[in-house]
C-alpha positions in Angstrom: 22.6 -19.3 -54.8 20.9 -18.6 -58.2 17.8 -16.6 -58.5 15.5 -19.5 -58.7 17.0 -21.0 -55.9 16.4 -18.5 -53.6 12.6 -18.1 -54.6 12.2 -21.6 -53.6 14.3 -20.9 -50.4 12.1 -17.7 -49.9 9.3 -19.7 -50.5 9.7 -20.9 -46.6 9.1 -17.4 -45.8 5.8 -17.8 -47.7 4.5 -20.4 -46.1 4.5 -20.0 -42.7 3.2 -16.5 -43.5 0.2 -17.6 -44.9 -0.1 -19.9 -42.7 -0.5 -17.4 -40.0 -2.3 -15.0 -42.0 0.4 -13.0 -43.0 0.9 -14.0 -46.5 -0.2 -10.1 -48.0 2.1 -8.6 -45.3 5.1 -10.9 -46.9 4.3 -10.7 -50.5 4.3 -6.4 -50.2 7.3 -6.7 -47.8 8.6 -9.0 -50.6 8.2 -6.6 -53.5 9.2 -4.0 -51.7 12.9 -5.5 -51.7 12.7 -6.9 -54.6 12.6 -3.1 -56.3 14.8 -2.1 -53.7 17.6 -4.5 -53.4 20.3 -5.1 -56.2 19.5 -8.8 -56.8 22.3 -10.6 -55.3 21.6 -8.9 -52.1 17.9 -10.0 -52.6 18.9 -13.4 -52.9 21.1 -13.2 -50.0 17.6 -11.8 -47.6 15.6 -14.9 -49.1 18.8 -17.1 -48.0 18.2 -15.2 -44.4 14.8 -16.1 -44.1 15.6 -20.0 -44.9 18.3 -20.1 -42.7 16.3 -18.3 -40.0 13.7 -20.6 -39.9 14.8 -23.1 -39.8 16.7 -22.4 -37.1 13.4 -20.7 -35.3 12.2 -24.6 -35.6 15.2 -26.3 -33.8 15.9 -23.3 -31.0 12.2 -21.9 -30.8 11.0 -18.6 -31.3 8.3 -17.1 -33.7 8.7 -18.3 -37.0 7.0 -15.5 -38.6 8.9 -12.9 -37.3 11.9 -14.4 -38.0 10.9 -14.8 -41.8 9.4 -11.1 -42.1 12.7 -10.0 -40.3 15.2 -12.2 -42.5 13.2 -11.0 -45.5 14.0 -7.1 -45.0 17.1 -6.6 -42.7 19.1 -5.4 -45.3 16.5 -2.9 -46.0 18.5 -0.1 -46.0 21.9 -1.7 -47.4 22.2 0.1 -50.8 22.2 3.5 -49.6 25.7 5.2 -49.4 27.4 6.0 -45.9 26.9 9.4 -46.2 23.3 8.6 -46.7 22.9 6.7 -43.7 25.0 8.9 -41.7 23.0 11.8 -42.4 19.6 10.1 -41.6 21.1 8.5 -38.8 22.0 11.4 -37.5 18.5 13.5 -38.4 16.7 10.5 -36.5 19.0 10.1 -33.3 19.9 6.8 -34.5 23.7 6.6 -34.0 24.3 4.8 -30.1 28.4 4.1 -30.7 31.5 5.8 -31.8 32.2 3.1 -34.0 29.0 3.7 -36.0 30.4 7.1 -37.0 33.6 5.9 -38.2 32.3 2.7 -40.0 28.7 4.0 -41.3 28.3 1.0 -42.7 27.1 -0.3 -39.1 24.7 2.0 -39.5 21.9 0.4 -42.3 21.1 -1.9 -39.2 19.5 0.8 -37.2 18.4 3.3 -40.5 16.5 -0.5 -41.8 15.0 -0.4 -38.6 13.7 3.0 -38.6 12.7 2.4 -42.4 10.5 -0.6 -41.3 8.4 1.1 -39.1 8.0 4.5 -40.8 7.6 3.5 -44.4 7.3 -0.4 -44.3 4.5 -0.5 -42.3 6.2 -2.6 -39.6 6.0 -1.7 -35.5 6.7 -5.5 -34.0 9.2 -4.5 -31.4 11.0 -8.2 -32.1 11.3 -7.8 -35.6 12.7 -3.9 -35.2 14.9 -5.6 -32.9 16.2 -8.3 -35.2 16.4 -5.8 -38.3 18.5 -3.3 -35.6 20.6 -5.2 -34.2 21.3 -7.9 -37.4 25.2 -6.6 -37.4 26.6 -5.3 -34.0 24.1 -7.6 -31.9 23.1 -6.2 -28.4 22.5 -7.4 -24.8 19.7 -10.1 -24.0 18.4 -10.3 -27.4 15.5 -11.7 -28.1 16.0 -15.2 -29.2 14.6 -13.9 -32.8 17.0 -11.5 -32.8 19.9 -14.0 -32.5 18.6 -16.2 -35.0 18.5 -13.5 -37.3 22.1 -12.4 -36.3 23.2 -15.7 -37.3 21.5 -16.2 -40.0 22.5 -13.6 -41.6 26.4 -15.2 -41.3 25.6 -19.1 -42.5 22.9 -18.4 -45.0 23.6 -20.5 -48.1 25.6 -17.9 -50.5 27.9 -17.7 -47.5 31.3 -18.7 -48.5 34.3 -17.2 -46.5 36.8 -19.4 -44.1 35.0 -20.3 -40.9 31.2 -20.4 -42.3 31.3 -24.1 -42.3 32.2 -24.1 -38.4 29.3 -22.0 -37.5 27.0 -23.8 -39.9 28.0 -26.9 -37.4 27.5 -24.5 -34.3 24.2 -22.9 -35.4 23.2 -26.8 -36.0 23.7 -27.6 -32.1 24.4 -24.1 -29.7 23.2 -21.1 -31.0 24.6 -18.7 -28.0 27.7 -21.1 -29.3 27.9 -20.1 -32.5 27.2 -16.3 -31.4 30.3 -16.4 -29.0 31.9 -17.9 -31.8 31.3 -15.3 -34.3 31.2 -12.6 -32.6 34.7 -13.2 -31.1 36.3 -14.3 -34.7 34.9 -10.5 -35.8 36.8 -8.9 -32.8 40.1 -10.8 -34.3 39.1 -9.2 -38.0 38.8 -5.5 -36.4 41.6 -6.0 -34.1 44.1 -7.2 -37.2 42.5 -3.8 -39.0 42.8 -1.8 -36.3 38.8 -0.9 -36.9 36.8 0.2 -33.5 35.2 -2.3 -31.6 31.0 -1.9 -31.7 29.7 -1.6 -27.9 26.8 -3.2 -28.4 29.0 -6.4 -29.7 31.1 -6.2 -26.6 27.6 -5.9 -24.3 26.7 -9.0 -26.3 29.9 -10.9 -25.5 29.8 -10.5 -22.2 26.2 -11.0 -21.9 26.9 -14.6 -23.3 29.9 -15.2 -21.5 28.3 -14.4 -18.4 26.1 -17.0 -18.9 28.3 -19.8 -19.4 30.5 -18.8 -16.5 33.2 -18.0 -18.8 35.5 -15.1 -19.0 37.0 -12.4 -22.1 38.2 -8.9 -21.3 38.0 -6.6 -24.6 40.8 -4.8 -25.5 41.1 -0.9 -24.7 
């Protein structure tokens, strides 16, 4: 997606903002990332937002909070694993082994804590979404799933698969989550990377509810 394209994607955002009376909170949230973000990872937050609601129209939840949350979950994706290790780690952030070993995980959590100490942000939904964006949790919030998702199909998306979960985010969301969220089990498993708890709690927590069954490995 070229830059242009993704202003008039972000441009969603915008609107139901304003709409609700949130247009100055998007616009400084906006700049914010603009300064912050290398641009192609820019793009890729305003592709969030579209993607998000859009699917906060079909599936429900607040339409807002998904495009404030879309807009900066990746808040704290330039800094270096040692850099979010150590804050993580100064803040109590870090909740899984796996975070430690793959800091990466990690600018989830330190975009949350970001967001509410220097973004000017406390909505425990959109924390939520920014948090949990990568490894996913337990009974979500059905923003924070969106997000989640979002985050995976957005439009600059291109790897093998995308196109199934564009389909599955188009009809089931907890679907496309199972989905996803199982086909990143297969990638660690094949690298031989820890699994995330909070992805396994996830699983489960979907799986449960369609009466189905999956057993992680040890």
């Amino acid at each position: 997606m070229m830059q242009d394209e993704a202003e008039k994607a972000g441009g969603e955002g915008a609107l139901v903002c304003r709409l609700a009376g949130a247009g100055d909170q998007w616009e400084n949230l906006k700049d914010r990332m603009e300064h912050t973000l290398k641009p192609r990872r820019f793009t890729h937050s305003l592709g969030v937002v579209e993607e998000a609601v859009a699917m906060g129209r079909r599936f429900g939840g607040d339409l807002v909070k998904l495009a404030l949350a879309g807009l900066v979950h990746d808040g704290a994706k330039e800094y270096s694993a040692g850099e979010l290790l150590a804050l993580a780690e100064a803040e109590s952030l870090i909740t899984d082994p796996a975070e430690r070993e793959n800091p990466s995980l990690l600018h989830g959590p330190v975009g949350a804590w970001l967001a509410q100490q220097e973004w000017g942000i406390s909505d425990p939904v959109i924390l939520e979404s920014i948090r949990l964006h990568t490894t996913a949790g337990a009974e979500m919030s059905i923003e924070a799933c969106i997000v989640f998702m979002a985050d995976l199909i957005e439009p600059g998306r291109t790897y093998d698969g995308v196109e199934l979960l564009r389909r599955l985010c188009g009809e089931d969301l907890r679907a496309a989550m199972i989905e996803a969220i199982t086909r990143t089990f297969a990638y660690l498993e094949q690298k031989e990377l820890p699994l995330h708890g909070g992805s396994t709690r996830c699983l489960n927590w979907l799986i449960k509810e369609r009466g189905m069954e999956w057993r992680a490995r040890n």
